[in-house]
N, C-alpha and C positions, 0 to 999 in steps of 0.2 A: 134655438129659435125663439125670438122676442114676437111671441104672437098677437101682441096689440090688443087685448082679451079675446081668450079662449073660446066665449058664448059668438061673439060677431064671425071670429075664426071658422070655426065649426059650419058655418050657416054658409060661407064663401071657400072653403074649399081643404080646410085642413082636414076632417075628414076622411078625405076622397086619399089626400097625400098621406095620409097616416098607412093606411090600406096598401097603400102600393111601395112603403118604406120597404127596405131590407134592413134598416136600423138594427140592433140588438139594444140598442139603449138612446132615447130620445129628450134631452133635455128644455125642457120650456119656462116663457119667464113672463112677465108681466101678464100674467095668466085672470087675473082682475075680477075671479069668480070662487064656489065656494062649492066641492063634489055637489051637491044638494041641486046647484043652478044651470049643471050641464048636462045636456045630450047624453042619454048614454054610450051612444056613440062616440062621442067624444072624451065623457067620463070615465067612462067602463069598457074600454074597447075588447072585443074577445084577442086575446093572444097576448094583453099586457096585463103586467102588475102596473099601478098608477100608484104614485106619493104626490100626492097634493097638498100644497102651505102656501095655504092663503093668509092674507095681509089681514090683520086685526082691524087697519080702517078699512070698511068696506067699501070697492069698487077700485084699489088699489095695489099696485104690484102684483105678489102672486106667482110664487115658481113651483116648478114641479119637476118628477122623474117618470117616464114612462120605462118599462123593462120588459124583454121577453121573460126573462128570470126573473123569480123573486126574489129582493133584497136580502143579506141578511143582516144587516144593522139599518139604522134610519138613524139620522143624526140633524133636526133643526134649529139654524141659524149658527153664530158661532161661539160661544159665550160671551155675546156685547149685551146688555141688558136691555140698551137702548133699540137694539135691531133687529132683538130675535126673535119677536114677534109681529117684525113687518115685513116678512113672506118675500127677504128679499137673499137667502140660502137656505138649501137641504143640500144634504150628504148621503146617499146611501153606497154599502158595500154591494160588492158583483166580484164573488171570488176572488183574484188578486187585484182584483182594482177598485178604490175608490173614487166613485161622479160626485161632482157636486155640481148643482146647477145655481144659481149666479144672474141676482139682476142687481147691478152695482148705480146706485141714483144717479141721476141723469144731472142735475144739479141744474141752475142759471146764476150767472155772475151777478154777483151784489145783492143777494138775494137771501133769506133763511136755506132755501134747496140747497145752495153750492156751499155752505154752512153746516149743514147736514152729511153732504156728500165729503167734504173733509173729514168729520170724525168715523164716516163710516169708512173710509180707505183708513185712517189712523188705527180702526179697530180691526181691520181683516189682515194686515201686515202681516201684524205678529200671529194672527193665526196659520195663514196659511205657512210663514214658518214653520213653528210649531208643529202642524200636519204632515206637512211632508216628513221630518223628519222620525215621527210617530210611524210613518206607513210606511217609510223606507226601512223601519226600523224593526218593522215585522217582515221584510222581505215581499212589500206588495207594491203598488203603484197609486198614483193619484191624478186625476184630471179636473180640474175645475173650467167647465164649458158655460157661457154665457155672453148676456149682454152687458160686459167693460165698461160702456158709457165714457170710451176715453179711445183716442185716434191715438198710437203712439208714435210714429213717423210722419213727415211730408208724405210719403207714398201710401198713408191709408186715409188719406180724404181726396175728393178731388180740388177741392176749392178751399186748399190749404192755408194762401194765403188771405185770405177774406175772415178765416177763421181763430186768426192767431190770438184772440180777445175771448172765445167763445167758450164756455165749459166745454169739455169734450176734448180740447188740444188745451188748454194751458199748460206753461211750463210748468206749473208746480206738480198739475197733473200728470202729466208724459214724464216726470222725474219720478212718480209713486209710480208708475208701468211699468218703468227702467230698474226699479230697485224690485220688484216682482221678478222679472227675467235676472238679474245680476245676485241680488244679494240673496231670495230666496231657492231662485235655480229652477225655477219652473220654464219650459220653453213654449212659445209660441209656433203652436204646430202651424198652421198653416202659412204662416211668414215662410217656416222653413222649410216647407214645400214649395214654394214661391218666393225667393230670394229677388231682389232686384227688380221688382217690377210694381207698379199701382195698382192696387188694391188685391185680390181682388173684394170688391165691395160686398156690404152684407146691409145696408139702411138705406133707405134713399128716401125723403121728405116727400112730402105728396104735394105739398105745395109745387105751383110750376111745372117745369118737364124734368123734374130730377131723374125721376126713372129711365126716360126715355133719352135723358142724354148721357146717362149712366156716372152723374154727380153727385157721387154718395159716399158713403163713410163706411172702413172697416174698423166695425167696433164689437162685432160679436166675436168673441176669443174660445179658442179651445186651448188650454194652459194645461200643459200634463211633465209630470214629474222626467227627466232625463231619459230613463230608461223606455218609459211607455213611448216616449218623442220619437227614441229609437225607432218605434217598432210601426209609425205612421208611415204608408205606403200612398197613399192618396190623399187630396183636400178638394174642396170645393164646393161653391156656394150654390143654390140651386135656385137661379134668377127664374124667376116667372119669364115667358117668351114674350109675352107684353104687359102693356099698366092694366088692363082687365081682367088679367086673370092672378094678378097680384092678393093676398088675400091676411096681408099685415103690411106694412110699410117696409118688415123687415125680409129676409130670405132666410134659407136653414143653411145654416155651416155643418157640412156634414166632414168627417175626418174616416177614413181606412187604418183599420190596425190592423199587423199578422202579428196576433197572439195563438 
């Protein structure tokens, strides 16, 4: 869940949904605050362990892990020099599985951001290679859940063709998505819960009636190693009922495993 910073979140309703989650593990991302700056409701929730990586610049990015269980490794950023100190991955282990949570730059074309956003897909490639085959290699699993910041089909935006110039769908982008799924081997759970169909969506713009005409983008990804993919039973996104009770622009991609 991309919660648009944690502190406004908190104040409109994530809270309340943290509370009534059956989650066992909650990934959050442009989290844009510092343990110190939140609620401790929000911070310190009773019944989780929290891993919190905040962004060196402040008021910026910011992912986290929330867990019934306590981790037993913690692992931040990936070894990019350039990235690992902008709160934009953590890793922690959960028995056979490693989470990582995942805010991938959002980029603008012709711009330093979509400039940025290239070496940072340049750098995560080879890691998440590299990872999987480390944790496959111990006989465990891996997920990496987040905000993609990249639409990889026609069928995860609605207004695909408007957007074929935009960060978010470029070709050069949906070909670093495609070599995620092809050459790394990571699968896209929820596509494959939902084959053949649009969306479903997980962003909608506030500008206009995006929400309400449900013209939004699937860009928050649950990415989990073959075998974990295996074991996903359910997907889906958990749309606010209206724009008022909405309480980030984005919704939570929640995934069912029977481990």
């Amino acid at each position: 869940m991309n919660v648009n910073g944690l502190r406004a979140a908190a104040r409109k309703g994530f809270v309340e949904w943290l509370g009534s989650s059956g989650a066992d593990v909650v990934c959050l991302q442009e989290v844009r605050a510092e343990a110190g700056q939140l609620p401790a409701e929000a911070g310190a929730p009773p019944g989780w362990h929290v891993v919190l990586v905040p962004s060196s610049v402040k008021g910026r990015a910011g992912v986290a892990v929330y867990s019934r269980a306590e981790p037993d490794a913690v692992r931040v950023g990936f070894g990019a020099e350039e990235f690992d100190a902008s709160g934009r991955y953590v890793e922690v282990d959960l028995g056979a599985v490693s989470v990582g949570s995942l805010y991938l730059p959002s980029g603008e074309v012709g711009t330093e951001r979509q400039a940025e956003k290239e070496r940072f897909m340049a750098a995560f490639l080879p890691y998440l290679e590299r990872r999987r085959a480390e944790v496959e290699g111990a006989g465990r699993e891996l997920v990496v859940c987040g905000d993609w910041n990249i639409a990889h089909r026609e069928a995860d935006l609605k207004n695909w063709r408007g957007n074929r110039r935009s960060s978010g769908f470029l070709p050069e982008e949906r070909a670093w998505l495609s070599r995620v799924f092809d050459e790394v081997g990571l699968v896209d759970v929820v596509r494959g819960l939902h084959p053949g169909v649009e969306g479903p969506y997980s962003w909608w713009s506030y500008r206009g009636r995006a929400f309400d005409n449900d013209s939004g983008w699937r860009i928050d990804l649950v990415c989990a190693s073959p075998g974990l993919a295996g074991r996903a039973v359910e997907a889906y996104v958990e749309r606010a009922a209206d724009h008022v009770e909405r309480w980030s622009d984005h919704a939570p991609v929640t995934v069912v495993f029977d481990l």
